[in-house]
N, C-alpha and C positions, 0 to 999 in steps of 0.2 A: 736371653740372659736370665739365669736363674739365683736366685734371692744371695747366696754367696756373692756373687759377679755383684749384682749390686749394690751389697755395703760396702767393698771395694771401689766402687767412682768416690770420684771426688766430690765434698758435702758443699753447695751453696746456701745459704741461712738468708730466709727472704722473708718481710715485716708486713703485716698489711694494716695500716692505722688509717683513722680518720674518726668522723662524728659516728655517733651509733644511725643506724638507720641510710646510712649512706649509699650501702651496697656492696660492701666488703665482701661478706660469705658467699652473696652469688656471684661476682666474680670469680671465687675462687673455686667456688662450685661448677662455674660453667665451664674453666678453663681444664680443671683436673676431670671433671665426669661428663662434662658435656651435657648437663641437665638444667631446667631451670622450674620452679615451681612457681607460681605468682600467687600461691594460696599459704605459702608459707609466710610467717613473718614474725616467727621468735626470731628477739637478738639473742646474739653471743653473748654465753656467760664464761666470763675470763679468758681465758686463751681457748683457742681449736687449730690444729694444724691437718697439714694434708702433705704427703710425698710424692714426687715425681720424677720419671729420669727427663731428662731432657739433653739433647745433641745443639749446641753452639758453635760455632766453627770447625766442625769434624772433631769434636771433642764430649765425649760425653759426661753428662754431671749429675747427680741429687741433688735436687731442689727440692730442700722442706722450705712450705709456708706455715706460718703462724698468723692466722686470724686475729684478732686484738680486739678483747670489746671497747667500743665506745663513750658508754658510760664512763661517768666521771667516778663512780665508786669502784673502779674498778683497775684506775690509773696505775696503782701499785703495786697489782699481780704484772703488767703488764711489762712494766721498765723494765724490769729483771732480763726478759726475753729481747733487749736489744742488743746484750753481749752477745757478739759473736755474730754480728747480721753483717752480710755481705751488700744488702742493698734494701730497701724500705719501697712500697708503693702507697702514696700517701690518697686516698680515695674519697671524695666530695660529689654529690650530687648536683648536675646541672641544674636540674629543677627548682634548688633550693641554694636561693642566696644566702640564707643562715648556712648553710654548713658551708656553703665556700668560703663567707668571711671567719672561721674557723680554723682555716688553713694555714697562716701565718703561724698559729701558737701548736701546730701539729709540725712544723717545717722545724719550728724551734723547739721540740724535744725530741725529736729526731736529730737535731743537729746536735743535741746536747748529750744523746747516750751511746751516739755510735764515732765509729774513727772516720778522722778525716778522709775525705774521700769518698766516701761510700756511694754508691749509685742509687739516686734518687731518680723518682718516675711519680709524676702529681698524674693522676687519672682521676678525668669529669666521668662519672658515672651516670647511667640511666640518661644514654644519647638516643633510645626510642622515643622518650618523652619530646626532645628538641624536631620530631617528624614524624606525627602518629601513625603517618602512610604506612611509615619504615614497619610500626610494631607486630603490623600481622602478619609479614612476610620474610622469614628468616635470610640473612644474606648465604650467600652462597661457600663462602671459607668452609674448607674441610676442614676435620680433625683424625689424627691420625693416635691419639690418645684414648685408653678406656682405663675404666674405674672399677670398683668395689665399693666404696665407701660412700656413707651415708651422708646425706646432706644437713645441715644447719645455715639457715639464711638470717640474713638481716634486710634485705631486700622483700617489700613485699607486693612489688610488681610494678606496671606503669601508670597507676592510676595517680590522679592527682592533673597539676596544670603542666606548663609546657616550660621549654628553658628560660632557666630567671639568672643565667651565667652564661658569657660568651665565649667563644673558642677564644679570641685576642685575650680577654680578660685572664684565662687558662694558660695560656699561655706565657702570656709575660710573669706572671706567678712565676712559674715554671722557671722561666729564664733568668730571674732575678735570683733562685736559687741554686741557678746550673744543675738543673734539674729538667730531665727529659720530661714529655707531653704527650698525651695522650688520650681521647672521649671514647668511651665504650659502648656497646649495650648486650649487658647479660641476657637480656629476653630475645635477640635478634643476632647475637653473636658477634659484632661487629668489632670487631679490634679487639679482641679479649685477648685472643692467643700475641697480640704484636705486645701487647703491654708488658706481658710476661719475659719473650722472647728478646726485644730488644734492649729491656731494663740489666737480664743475663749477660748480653752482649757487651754492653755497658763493664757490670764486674770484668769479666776476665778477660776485658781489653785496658783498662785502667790499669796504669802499674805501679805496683808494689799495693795492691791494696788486698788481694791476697794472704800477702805477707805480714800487713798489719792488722789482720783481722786475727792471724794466727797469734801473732804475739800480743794482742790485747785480752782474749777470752779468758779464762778463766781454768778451764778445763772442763767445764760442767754448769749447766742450767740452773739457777737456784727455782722451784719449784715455793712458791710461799703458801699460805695455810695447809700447811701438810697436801701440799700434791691434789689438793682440790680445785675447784673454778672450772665446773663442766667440760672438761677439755675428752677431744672423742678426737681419734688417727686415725688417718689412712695411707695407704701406699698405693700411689697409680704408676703405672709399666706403659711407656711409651708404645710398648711390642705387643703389648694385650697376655704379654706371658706373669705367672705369679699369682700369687694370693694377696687378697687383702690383710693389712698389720689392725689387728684390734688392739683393746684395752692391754692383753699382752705382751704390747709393744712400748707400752708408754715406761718403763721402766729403762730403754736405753736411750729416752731423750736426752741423758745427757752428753751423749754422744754427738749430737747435732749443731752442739753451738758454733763449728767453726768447717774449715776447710782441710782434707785430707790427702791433700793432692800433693 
């Protein structure tokens, strides 16, 4: 499918919030490129997104993500970018009980900027830490996805203690906000691609929410301090076919806030 074909699929608009330091970027990092650095560990500043095609039910779609810094001084680039989200993955670290009890006031601006319904996905991150055996032996999940695009993590590996958050604990979270579940590990691969996959599944089986994402947007992204807050694109091709979208991409961000299907 060449670069035409794919601005014709239809656009999915996917959020990725949580505390800084959680593990956001290498999620998104591991799922679009397939890489993971443990030596990295600048946070995101302001927004970063990444594009993807992705096939859900014999249907194919564009999936932009938007990374979201963490930082509290950063809250007000960030709102802007939930017009027009079809589903949020809200991202906490198992290892660390402070950012799980974080999670409640992450569910609750999420619920407050997007339309009802939206499909919500809470993911425990950094599940190498919860089995150190796990960390030095990648699991076996293939990926069928390649990349161009550079990385920016917030993740800066599994160092540190062991899980201080339970799976029931995650869970019922999760549930109390009819909100799917899911633990991961970027350094190990484990559930990355399901977090992604069946959050998707979620949108475009829920109905009418499609339709209410279209009639809520706007038409276009407000972009706040003049289109600054580090933000770096990419375009990843399910097919390995294409080039990567740079900084001369980011002018048709506003194209992205909704669904075109």
């Amino acid at each position: 499918m060449d670069a035409s074909d794919d601005a014709s699929l239809p656009v999915l608009k996917m959020i990725l919030i949580g505390p800084s330091g959680a593990g956001k970027s290498a999620l998104l990092t591991r799922y679009c490129d397939d890489e993971f650095e443990p030596d990295l560990s600048q946070a995101t500043i302001g927004i970063d997104y990444k594009i993807k095609r992705l096939s859900v039910r014999g249907k194919a779609y564009r999936l932009t993500m938007f990374d979201t810094a963490g930082q509290e001084r950063f809250r007000t680039l960030s709102t802007s970018f939930y017009r027009g989200a079809h589903a949020v993955l809200l991202v906490y670290d198992i290892s660390s009980r402070a950012s799980f009890l974080t999670m409640e006031k992450w569910f609750e601006e999420a619920e407050t900027y997007t339309v009802e319904g939206i499909a919500l996905c809470l993911v425990g991150a950094k599940l190498d830490k919860a089995d150190p055996a796990s960390a030095s032996s990648p699991t076996s999940e293939t990926y069928e996805e390649s990349s161009s695009s550079q990385q920016h993590d917030d993740d800066s590996g599994s160092s540190g203690g062991g899980r201080e958050v339970s799976t029931e604990e995650g869970k019922a979270l999760a549930d109390a906000h009819g909100a799917l579940f899911v633990e991961v590990s970027s350094k190990t691969r484990e559930n990355v691609r399901k977090a992604f996959v069946e959050t998707v599944n979620r949108v475009v089986t829920t109905p009418n929410l499609l339709d209410k994402v279209r009639l809520n947007r706007s038409g276009s992204i407000a972009l706040e301090n003049g289109g600054k807050g580090g933000r770096r694109g990419s375009k990843v091709d399910d097919a390995g076919a294409g080039s990567g979208y740079g900084l001369g991409y980011l002018p048709n961000l506003g194209n992205l806030g909704g669904c075109s299907c």
